[in-house]
C-alpha positions in Angstrom: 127.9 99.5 93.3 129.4 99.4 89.8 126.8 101.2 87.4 127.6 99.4 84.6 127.0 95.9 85.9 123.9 96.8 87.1 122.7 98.2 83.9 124.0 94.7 81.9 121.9 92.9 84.7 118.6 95.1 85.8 115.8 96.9 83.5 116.2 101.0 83.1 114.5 101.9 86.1 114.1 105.8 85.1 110.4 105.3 83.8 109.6 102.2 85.8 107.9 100.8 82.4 110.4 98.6 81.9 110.2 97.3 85.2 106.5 97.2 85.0 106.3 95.0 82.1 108.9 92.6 84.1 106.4 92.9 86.8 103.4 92.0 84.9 105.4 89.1 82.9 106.4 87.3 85.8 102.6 86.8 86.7 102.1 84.9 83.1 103.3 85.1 79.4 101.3 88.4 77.6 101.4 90.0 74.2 101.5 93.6 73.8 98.1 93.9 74.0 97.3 92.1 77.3 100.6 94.2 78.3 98.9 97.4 77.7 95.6 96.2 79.4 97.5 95.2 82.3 99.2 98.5 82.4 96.0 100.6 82.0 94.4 98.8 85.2 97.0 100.2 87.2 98.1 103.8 85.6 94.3 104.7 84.6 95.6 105.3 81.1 96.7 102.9 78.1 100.2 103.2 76.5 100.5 103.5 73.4 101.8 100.8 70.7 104.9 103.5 70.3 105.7 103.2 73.8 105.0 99.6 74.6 106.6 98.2 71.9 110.0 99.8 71.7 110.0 99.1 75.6 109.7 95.4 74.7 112.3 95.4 72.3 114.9 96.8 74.5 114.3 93.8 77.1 114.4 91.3 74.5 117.6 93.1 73.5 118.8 93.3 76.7 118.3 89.8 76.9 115.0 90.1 79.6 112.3 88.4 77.6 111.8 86.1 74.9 109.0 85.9 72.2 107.0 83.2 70.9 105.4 83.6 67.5 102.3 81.9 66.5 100.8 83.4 63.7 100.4 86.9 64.0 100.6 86.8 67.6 104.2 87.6 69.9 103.5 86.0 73.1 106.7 87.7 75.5 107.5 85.8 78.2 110.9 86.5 81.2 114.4 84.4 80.3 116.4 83.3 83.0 118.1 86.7 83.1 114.9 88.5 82.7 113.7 87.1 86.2 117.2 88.3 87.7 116.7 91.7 86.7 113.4 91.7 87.8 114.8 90.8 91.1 117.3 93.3 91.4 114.6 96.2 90.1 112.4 95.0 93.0 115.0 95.1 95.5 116.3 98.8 94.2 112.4 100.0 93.9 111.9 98.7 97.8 115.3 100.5 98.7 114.1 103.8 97.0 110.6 104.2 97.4 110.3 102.2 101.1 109.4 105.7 103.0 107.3 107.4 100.5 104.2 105.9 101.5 102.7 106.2 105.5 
């Protein structure tokens, strides 16, 4: 598989945030907040605005999500692209962690 296409179409797997927020935005739109909520349900502990906001900006710059403004509030929800990559993440996540579990 060519490495660099796959990084131009999937999310930086090596923390699995990224794909996480993918994850949790193709369930419904969120704002940081909600995102951090939704995070903390599964992890047991809340990320901080330092980490879940820089990790939002990078799939927006990557071309994953998109915001809506109103207000105060950023609303992020998965482009076109951003569902793709989610595909691919779930497909190399399966392929990697399929046997760790009985």
């Amino acid at each position: 598989m060519n490495m660099a296409k796959f990084a131009d179409d999937c999310c930086d797997m090596r923390g699995l945030l990224g794909f996480l927020i993918l994850f949790l935005l193709s369930k419904k739109n969120m704002h940081g907040q909600e995102i951090a909520d939704e995070i903390a349900k599964r992890r047991g502990d809340k990320p901080s605005p330092g980490t879940i906001y820089p990790a939002l900006k990078g799939l927006r710059e990557a071309g994953f999500l998109k915001e809506d403004k109103v207000g105060k509030t950023i609303t992020y929800s998965l482009t076109p692209r951003g569902k793709k990559a989610l595909s691919i993440a779930k497909k190399r996540f399966t392929k990697t962690f399929l046997g760790v579990f009985p």
